[in-house]
PAZAPA-4460 file (N, C-alpha, C; in steps of 0.05 Angstrom, whole numbers, plus 32768, in hexadecimal, padded with zeros to 4 digits):
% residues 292
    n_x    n_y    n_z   ca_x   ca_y   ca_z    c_x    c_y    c_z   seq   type   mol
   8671   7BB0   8C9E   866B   7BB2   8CBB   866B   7BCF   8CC4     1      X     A
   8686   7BE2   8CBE   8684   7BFA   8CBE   8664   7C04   8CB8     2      X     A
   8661   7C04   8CA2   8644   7C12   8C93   8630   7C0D   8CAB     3      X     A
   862A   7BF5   8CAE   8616   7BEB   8CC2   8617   7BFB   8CD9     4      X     A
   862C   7BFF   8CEC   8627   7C05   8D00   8629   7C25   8CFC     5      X     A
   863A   7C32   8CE9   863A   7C50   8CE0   861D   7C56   8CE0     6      X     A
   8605   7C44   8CD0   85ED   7C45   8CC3   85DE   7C3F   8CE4     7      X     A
   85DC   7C36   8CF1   85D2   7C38   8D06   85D6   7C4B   8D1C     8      X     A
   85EF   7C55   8D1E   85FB   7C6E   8D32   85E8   7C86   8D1D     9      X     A
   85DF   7C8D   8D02   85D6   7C9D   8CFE   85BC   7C9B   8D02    10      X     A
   85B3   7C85   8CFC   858E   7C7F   8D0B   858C   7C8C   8D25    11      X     A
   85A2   7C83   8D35   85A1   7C95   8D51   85A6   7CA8   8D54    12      X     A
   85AF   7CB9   8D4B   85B6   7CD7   8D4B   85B0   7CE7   8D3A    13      X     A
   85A5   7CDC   8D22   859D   7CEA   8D08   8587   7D03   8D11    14      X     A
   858D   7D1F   8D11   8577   7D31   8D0D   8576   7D30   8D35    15      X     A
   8579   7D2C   8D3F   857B   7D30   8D5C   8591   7D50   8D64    16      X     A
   8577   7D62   8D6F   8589   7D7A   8D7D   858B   7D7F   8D91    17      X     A
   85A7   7D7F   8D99   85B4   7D7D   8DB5   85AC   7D8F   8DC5    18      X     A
   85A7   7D90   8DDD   85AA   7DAB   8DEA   85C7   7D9F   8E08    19      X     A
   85D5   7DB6   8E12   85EC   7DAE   8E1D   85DE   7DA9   8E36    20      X     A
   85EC   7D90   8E46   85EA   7D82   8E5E   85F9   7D8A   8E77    21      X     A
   85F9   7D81   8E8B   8615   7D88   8E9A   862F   7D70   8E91    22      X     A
   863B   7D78   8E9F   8661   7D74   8E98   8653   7D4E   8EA0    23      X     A
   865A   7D3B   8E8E   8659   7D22   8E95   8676   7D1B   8EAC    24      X     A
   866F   7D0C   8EBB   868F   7D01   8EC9   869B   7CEC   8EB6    25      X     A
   86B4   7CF4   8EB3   86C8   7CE9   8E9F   86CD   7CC7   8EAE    26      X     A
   86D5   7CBF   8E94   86E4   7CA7   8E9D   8701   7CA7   8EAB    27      X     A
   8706   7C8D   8EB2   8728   7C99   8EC2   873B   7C9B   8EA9    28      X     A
   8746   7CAD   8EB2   875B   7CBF   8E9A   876A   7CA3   8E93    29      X     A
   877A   7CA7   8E7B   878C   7C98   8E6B   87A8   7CA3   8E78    30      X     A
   87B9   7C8E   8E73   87D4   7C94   8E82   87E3   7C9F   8E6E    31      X     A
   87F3   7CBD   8E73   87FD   7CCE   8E60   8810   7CC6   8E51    32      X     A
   8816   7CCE   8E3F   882C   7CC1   8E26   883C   7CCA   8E2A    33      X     A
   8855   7CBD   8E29   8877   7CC9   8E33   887B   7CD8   8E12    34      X     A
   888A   7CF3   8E13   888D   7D04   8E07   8881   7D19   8DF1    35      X     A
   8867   7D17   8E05   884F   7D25   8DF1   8853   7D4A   8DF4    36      X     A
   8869   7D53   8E0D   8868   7D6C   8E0E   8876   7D75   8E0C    37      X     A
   8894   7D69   8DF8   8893   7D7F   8DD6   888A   7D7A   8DC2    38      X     A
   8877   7D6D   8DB7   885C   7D70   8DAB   8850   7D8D   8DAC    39      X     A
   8843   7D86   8DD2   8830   7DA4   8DC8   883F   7DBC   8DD1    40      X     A
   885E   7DB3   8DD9   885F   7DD0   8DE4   886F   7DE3   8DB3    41      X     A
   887A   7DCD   8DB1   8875   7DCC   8D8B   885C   7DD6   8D80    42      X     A
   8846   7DC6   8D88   8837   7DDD   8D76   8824   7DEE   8D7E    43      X     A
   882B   7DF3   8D96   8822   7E0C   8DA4   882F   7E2C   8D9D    44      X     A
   884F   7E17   8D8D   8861   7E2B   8D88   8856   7E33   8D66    45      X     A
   8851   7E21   8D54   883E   7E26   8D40   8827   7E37   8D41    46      X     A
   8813   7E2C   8D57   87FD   7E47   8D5B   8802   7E60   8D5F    47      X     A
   881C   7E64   8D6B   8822   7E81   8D74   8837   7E88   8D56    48      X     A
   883B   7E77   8D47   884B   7E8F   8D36   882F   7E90   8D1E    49      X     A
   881B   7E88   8D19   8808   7E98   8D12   87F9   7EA8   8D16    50      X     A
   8809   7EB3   8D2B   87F4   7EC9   8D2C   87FF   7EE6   8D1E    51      X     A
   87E3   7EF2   8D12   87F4   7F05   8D10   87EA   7F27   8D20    52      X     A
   87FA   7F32   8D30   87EA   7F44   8D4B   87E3   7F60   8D31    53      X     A
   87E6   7F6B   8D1C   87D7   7F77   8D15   87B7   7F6F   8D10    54      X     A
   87AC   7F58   8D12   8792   7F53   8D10   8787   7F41   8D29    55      X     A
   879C   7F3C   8D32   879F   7F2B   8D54   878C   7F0F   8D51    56      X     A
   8798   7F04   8D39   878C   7EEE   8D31   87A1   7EDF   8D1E    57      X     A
   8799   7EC5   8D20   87B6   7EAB   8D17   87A1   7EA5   8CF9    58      X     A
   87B9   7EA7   8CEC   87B3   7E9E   8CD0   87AF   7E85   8CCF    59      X     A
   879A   7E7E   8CBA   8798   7E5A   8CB7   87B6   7E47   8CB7    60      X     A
   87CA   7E57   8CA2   87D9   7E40   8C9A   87FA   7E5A   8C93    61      X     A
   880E   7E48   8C94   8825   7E5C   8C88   8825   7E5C   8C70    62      X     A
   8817   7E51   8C5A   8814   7E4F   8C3F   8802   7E57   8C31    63      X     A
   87EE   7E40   8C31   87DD   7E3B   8C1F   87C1   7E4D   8C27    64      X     A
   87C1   7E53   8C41   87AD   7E5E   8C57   87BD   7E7E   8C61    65      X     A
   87CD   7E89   8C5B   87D4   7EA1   8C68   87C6   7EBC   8C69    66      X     A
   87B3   7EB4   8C54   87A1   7EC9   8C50   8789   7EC6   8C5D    67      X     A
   8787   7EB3   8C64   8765   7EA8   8C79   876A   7EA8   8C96    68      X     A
   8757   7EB9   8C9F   875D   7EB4   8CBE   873D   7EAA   8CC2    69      X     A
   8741   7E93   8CD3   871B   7E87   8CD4   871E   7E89   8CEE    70      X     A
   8704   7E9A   8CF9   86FF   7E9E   8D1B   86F2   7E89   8D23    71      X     A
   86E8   7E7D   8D20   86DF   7E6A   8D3C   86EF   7E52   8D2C    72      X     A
   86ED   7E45   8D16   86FC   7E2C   8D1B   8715   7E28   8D1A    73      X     A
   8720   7E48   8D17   873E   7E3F   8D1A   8745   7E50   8D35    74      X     A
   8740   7E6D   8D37   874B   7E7F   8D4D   873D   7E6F   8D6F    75      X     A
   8723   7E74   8D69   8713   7E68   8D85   871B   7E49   8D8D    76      X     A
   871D   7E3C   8D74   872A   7E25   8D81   8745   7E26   8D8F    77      X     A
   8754   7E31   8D7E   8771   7E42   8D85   8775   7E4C   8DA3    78      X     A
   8760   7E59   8DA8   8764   7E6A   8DBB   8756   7E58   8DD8    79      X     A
   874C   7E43   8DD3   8742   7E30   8DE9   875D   7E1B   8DED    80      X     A
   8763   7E19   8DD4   877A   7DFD   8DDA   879D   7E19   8DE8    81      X     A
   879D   7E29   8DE6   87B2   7E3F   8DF4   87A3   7E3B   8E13    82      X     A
   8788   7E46   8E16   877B   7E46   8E30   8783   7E2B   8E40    83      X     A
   8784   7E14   8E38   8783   7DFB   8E41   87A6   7DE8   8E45    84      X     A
   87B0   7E00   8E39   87D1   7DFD   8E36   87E3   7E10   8E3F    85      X     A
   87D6   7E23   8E57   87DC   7E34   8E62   87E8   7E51   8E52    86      X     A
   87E0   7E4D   8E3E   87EF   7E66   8E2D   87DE   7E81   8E2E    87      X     A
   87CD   7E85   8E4B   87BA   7E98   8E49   87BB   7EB0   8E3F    88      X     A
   87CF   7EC1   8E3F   87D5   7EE3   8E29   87CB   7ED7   8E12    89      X     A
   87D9   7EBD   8DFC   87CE   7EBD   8DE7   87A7   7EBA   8DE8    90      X     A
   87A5   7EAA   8DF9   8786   7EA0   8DF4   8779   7EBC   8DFC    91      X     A
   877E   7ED3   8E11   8769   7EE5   8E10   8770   7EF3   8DF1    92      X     A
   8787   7EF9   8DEA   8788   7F09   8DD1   8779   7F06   8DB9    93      X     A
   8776   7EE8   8DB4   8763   7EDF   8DA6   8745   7EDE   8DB3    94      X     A
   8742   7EE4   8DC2   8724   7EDD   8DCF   871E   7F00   8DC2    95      X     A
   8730   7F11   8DD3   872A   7F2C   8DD3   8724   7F2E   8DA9    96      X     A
   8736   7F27   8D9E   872B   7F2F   8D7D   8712   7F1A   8D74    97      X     A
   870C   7F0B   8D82   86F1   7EF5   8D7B   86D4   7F0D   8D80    98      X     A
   86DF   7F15   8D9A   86C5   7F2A   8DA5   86C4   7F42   8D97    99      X     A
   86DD   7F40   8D8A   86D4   7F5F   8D77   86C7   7F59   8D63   100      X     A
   86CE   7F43   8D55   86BB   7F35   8D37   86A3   7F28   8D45   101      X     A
   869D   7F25   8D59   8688   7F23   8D5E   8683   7EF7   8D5A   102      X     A
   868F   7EEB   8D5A   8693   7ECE   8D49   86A8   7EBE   8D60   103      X     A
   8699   7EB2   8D6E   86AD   7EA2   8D85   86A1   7E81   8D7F   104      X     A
   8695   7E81   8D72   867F   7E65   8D6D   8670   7E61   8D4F   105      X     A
   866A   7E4A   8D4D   8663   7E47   8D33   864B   7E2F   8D32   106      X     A
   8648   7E23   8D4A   8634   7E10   8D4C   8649   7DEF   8D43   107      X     A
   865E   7DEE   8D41   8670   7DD3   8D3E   867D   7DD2   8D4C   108      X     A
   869E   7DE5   8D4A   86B2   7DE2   8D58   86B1   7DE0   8D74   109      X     A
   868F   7DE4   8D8A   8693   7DF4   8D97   8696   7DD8   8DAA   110      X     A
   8691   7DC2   8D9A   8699   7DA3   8DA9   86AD   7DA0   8DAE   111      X     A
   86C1   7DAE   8DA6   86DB   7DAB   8DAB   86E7   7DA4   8DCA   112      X     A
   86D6   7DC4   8DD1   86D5   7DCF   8DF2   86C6   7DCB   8E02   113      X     A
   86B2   7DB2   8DF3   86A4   7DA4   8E0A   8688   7DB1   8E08   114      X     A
   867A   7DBD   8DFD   8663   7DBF   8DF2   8652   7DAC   8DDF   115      X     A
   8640   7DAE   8DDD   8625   7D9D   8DD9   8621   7DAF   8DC0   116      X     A
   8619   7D9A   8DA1   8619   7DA2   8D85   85FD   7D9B   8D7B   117      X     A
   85EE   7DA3   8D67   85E1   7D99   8D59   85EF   7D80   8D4B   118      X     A
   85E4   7D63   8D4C   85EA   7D4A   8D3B   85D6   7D40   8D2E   119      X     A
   85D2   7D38   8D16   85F8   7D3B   8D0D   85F9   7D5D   8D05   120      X     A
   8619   7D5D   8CFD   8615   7D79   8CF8   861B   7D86   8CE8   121      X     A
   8607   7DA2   8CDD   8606   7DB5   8CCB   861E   7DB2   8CB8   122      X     A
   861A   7DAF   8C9E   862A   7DB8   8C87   8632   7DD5   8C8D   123      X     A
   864C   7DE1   8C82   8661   7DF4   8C82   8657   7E0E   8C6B   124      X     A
   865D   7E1D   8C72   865B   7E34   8C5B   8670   7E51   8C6C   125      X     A
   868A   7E57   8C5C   869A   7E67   8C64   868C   7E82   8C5E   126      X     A
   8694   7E9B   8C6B   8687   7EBE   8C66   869D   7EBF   8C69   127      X     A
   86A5   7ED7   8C66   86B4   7EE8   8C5E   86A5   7F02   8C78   128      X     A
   86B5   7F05   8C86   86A5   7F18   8CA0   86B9   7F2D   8CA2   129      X     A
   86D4   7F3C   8C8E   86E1   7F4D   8C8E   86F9   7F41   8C7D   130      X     A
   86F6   7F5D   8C62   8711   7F59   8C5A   871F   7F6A   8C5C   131      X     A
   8741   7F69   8C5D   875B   7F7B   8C5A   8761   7F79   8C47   132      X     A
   8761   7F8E   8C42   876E   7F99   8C26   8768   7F9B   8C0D   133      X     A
   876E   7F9A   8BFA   875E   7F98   8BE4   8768   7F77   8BD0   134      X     A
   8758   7F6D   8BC1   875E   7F5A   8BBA   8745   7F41   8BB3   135      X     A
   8746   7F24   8BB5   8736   7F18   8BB9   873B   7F09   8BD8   136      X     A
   8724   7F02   8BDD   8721   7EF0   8BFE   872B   7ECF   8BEE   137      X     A
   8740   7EC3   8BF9   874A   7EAA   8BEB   873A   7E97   8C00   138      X     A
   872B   7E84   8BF3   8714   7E6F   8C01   872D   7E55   8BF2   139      X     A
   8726   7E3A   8C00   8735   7E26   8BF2   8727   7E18   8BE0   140      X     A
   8737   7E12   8BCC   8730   7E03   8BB3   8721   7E10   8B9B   141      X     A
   8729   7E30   8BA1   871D   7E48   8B8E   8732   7E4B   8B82   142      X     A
   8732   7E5C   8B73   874C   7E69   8B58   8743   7E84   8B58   143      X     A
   874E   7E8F   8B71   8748   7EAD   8B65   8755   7EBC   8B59   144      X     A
   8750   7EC5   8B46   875B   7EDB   8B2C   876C   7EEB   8B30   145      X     A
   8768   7F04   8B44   8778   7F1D   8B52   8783   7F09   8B6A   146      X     A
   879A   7F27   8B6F   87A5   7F1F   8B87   8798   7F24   8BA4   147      X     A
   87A1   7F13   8BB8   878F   7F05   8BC8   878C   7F17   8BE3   148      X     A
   8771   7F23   8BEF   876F   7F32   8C08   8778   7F1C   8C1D   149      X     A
   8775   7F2B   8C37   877A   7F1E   8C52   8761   7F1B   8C5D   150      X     A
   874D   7F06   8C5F   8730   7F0A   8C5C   872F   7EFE   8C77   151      X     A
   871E   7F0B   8C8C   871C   7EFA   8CA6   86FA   7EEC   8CA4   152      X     A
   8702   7ED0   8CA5   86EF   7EC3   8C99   86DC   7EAD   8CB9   153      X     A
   86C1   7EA6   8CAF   86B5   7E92   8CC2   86AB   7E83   8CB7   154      X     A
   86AE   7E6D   8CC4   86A6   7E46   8CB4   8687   7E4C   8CCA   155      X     A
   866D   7E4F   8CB4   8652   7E50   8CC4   8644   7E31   8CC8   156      X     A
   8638   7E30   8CCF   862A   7E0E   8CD8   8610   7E19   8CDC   157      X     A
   85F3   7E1E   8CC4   85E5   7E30   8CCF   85C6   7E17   8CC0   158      X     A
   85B1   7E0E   8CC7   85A0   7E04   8CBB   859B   7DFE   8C9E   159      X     A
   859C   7E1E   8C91   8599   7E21   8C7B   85B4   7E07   8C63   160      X     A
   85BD   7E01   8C71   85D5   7DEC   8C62   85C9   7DD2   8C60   161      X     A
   85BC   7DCF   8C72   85BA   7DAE   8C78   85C5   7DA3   8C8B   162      X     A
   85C0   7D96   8C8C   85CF   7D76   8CA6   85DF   7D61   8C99   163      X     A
   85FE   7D66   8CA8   860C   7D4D   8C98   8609   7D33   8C99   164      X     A
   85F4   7D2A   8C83   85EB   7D0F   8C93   85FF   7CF3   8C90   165      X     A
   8610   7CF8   8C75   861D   7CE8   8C78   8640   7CE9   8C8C   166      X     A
   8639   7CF5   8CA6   8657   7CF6   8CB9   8660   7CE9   8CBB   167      X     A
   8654   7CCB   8CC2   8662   7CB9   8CC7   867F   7CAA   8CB3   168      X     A
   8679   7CB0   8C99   868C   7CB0   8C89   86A3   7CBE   8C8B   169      X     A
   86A1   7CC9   8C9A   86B9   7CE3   8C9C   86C6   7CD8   8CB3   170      X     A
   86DC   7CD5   8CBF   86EF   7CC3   8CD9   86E9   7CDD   8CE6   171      X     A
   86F9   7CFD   8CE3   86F2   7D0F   8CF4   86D1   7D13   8D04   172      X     A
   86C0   7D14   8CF2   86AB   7D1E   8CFF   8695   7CFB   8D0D   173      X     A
   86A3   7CE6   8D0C   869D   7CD4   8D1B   86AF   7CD8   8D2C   174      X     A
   86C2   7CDB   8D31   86D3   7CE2   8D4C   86C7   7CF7   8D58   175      X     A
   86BC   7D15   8D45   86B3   7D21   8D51   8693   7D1D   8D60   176      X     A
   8687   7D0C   8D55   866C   7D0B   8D64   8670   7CFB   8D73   177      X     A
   868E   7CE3   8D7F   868B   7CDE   8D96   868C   7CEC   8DB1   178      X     A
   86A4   7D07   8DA7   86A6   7D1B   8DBB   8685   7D23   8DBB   179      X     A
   8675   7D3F   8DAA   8664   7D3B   8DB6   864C   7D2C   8DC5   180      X     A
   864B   7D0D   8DC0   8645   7D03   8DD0   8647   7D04   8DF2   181      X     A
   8662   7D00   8DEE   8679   7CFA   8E0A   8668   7D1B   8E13   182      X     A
   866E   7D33   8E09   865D   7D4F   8E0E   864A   7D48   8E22   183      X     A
   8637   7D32   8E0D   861F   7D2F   8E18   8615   7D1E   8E39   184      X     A
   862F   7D1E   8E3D   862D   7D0A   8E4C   8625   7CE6   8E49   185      X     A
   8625   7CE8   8E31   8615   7CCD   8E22   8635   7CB5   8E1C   186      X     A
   864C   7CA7   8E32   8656   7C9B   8E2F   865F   7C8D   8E27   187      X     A
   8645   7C73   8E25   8645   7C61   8E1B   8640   7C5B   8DF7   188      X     A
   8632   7C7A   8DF4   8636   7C7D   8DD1   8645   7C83   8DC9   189      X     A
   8656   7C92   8DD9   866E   7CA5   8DCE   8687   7C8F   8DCE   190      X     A
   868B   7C73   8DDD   86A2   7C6A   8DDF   869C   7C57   8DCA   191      X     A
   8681   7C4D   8DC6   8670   7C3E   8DAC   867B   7C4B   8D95   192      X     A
   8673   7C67   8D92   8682   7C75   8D78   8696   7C79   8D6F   193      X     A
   86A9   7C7B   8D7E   86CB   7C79   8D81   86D9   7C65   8D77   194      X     A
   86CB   7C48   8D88   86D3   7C2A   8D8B   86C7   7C28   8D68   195      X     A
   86B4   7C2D   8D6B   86AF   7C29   8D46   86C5   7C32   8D32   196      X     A
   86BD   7C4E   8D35   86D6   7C4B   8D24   86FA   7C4B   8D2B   197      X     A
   8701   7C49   8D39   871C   7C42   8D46   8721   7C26   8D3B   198      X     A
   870F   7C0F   8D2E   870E   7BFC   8D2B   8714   7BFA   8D07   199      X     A
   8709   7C0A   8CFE   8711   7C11   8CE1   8728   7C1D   8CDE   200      X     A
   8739   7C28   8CEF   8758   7C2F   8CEE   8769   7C22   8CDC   201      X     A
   8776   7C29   8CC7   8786   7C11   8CB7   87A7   7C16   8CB7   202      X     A
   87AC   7C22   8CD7   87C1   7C27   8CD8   87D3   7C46   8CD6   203      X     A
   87CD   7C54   8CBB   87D3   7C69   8CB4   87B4   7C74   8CB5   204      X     A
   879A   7C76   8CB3   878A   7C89   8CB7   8769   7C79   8CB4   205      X     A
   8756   7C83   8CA1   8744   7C80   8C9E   873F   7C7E   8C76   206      X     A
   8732   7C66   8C74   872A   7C6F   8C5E   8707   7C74   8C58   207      X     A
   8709   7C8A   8C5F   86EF   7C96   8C5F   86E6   7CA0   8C43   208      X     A
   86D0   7CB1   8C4B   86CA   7CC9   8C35   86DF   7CD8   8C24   209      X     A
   86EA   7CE6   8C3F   8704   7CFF   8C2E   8715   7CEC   8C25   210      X     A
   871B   7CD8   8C31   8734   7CC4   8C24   872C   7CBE   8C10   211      X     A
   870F   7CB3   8BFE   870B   7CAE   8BEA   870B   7CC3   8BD7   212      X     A
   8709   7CE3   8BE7   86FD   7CFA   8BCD   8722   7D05   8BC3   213      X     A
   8733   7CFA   8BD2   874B   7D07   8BD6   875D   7CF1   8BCD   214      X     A
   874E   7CD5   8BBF   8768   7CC7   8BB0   8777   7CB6   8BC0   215      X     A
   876E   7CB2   8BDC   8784   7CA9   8BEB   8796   7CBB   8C01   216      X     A
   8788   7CD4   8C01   8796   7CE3   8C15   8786   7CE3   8C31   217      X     A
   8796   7CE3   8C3E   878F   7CDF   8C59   8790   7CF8   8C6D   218      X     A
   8772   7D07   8C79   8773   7D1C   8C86   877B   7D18   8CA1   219      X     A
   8793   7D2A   8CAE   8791   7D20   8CCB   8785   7D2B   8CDF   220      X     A
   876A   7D3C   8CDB   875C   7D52   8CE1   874F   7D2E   8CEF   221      X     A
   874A   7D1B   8CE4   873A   7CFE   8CEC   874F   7CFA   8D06   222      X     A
   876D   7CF0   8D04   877A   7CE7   8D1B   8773   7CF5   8D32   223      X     A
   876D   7D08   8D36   8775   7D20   8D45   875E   7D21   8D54   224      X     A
   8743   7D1E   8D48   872F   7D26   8D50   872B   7D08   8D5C   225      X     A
   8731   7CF7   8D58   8733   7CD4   8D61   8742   7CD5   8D7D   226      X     A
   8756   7CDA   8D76   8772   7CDD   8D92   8760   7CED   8DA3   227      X     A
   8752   7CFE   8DA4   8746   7D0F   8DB3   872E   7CFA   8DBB   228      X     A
   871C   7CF7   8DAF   8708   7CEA   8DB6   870C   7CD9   8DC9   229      X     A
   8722   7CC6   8DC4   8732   7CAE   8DD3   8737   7CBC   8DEF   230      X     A
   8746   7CD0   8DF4   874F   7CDD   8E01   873C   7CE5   8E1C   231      X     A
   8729   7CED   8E0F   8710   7CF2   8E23   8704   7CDF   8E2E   232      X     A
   8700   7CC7   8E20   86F3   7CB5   8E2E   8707   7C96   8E37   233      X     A
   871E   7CA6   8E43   8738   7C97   8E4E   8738   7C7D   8E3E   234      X     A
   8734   7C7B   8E26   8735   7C6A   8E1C   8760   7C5E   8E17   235      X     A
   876A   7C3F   8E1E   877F   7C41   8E19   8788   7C4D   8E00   236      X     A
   87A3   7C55   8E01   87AC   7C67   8DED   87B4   7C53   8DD1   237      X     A
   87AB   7C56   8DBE   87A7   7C4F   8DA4   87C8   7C57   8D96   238      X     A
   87E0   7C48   8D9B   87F6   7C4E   8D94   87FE   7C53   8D73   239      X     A
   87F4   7C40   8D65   87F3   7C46   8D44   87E7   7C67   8D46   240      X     A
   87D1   7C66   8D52   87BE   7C7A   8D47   87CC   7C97   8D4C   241      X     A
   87DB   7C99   8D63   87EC   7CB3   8D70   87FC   7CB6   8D64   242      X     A
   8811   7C99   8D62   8825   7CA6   8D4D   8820   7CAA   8D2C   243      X     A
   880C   7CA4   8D1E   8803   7CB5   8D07   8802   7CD0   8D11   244      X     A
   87EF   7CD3   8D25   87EA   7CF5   8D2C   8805   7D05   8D28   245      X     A
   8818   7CF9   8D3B   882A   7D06   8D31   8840   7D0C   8D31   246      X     A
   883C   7CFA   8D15   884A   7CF8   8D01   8846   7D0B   8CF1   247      X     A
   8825   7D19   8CF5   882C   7D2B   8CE2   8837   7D52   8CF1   248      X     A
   883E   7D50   8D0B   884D   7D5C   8D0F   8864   7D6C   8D02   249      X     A
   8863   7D89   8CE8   887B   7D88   8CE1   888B   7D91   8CF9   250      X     A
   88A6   7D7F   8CF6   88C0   7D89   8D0C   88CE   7DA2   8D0C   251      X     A
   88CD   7DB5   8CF4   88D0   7DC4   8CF2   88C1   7DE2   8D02   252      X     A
   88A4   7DE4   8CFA   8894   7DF3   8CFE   8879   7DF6   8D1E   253      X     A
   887D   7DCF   8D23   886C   7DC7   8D34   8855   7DCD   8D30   254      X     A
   8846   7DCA   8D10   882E   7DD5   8D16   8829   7DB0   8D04   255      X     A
   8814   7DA7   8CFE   8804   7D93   8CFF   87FA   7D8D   8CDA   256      X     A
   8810   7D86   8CC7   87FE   7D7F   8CAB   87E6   7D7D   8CAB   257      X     A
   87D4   7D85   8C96   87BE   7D83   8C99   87B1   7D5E   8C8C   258      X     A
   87CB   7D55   8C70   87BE   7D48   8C62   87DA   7D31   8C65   259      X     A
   87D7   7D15   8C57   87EE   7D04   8C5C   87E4   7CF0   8C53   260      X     A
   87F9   7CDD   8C3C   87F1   7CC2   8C33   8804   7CB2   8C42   261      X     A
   8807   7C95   8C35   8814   7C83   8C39   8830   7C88   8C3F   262      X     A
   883F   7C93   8C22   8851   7C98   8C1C   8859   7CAD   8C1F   263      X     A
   8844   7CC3   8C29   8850   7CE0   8C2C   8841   7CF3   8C45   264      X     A
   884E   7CE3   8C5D   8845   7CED   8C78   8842   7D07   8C7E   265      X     A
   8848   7D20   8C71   8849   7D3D   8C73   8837   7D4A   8C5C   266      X     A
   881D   7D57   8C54   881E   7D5A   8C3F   880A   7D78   8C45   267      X     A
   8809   7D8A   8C30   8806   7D9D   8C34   8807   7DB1   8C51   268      X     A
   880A   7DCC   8C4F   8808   7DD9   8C6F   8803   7DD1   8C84   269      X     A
   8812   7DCF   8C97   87F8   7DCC   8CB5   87F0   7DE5   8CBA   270      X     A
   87DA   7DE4   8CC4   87C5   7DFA   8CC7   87BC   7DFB   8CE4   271      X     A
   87AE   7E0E   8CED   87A7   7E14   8D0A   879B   7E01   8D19   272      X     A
   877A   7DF9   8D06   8767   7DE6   8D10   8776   7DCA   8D0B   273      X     A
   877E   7DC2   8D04   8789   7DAD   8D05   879F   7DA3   8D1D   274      X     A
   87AF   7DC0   8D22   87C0   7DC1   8D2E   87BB   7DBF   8D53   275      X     A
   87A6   7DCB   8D4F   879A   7DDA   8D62   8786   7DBC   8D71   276      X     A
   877F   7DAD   8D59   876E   7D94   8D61   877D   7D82   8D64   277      X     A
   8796   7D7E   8D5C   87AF   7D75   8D66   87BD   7D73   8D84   278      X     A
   87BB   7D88   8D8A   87C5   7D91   8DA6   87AF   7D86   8DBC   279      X     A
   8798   7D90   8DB7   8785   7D90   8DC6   877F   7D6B   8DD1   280      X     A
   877F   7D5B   8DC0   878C   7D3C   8DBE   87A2   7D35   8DCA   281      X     A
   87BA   7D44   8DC2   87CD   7D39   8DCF   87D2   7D44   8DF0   282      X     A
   87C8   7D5F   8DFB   87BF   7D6C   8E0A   87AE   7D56   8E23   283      X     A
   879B   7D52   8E1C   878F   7D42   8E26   8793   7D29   8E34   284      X     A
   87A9   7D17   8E1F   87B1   7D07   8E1F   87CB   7D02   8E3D   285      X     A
   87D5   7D15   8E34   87E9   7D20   8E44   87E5   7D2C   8E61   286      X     A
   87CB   7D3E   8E65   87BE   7D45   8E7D   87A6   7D3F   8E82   287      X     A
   879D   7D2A   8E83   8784   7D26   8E88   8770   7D33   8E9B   288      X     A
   875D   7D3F   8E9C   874E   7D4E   8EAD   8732   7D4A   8EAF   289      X     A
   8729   7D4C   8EC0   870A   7D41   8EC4   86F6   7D5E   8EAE   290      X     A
   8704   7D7D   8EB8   8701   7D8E   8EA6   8703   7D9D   8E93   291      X     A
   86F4   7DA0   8E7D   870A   7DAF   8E6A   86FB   7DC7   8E62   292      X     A
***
């Protein structure tokens, strides 16, 4: 049933380019969740200890990512969810080093903040747009040889890649093309796309694509971007689905795991974009606003 209606949401949107609308009028907000703000005021406190002010930019991750700083899908998103959470010194600081690299957008993330995307959308290809120091630029799931530069990097979304045709397999970027929908002003597809998959929920996450390429691991880059979706289109609040989100909160650090099975709710770094798409969800959730 999934397939079917996945396979028909792409008939409709397949190869269709957006151009941006005015602001749609929201549905009536969702009623806020009791104790969501130490959550974000947690990993707000995460965003700010990555940063680092000699390059006036937040590293991907405290680990695995310390050497990657990615401008638009991690800093620019970063620096909208600070804007939207009153933390304005941090969000111009990051705005001010976006305008010096010249890289505030990428043609994806920029749905985040309520812009209008090409759908479906563009396959990924990282550059390398400045390195520090000497060494190699560490990309994930490489083995690089020498020891590793501080490479300030950008996730591009550019024609030459292709079109992700199969999204709908993915929980995140079906959550995400209901937001840009909802962008679009287009409602009634966007609560269609949501309600779709919100309905394949099995409790702890999605078994999608990445869940199949990953053995059973579960990304919560999907919850996040779902909670959000939900969020915007006052949809009631999805209680399983929040408290997965987070759950993967570490308590320690307040920044947002990126990955998590059955049995092992924390699993590698939390990282900015994740963290950052985290907030912005629970944010939402918590202040509902006609604007964002």
């Amino acid at each position: 049933m999934k397939f079917c209606l996945c396979f028909t949401a792409l008939l409709l949107l397949a190869g269709c380019v957006y151009t941006p609308t005015t602001v749609p009028t929201p549905l009536p907000p969702p009623t806020p969740s009791p104790g969501l703000d130490t959550a974000i005021a947690n990993g707000q406190r995460f965003l700010a200890g990555q940063y680092n002010p000699s390059y006036g930019l937040l590293q991907e991750s405290p680990n695995i990512g310390q050497h990657r700083y990615y401008l638009t899908n991690d800093n620019a998103l970063a620096a909208y969810v600070f804007e939207q959470t009153g933390e304005s010194e941090m969000a111009a600081t990051l705005r001010a080093s976006l305008d010096r690299y010249g890289y505030d957008r990428n043609g994806f993330v920029e749905v985040a903040w309520g812009e209008v995307i090409v759908w479906p959308p563009l396959h990924h290809k990282d550059i390398v747009v400045e390195q520090k120091g000497s060494g190699e630029c560490d990309f994930l799931d490489a083995e690089e040889a020498g020891p590793l530069a501080d490479c300030v990097l950008q996730e591009t979304h550019t024609p030459d890649l292709g079109f992700f045709y199969d999204w709908s397999s993915f929980s995140n970027l079906h959550c995400m093309g209901a937001v840009n929908q909802y962008n679009r002003g287009n409602l009634a597809v966007a609560r269609w796309l949501y309600e779709t998959e919100l309905s394949t929920f099995d409790g702890i996450g999605w078994a999608d694509e990445a869940w199949r390429r990953r053995d059973g691991v579960y990304e919560t880059i999907g919850p996040a971007w779902c909670v959000y979706a939900g969020a915007l289109l006052g949809a009631p609040v999805n209680k399983p689905l929040l408290a997965v989100l987070l759950a993967q909160q570490n308590p320690a650090t307040g920044g947002f795991h990126t990955h998590y099975r059955r049995d092992a709710f924390q699993l590698t770094d939390p990282n900015v974009e994740t963290t950052s798409l985290a907030l912005l969800a629970l944010y939402t959730l918590q202040y509902p606003s006609p604007a964002r």
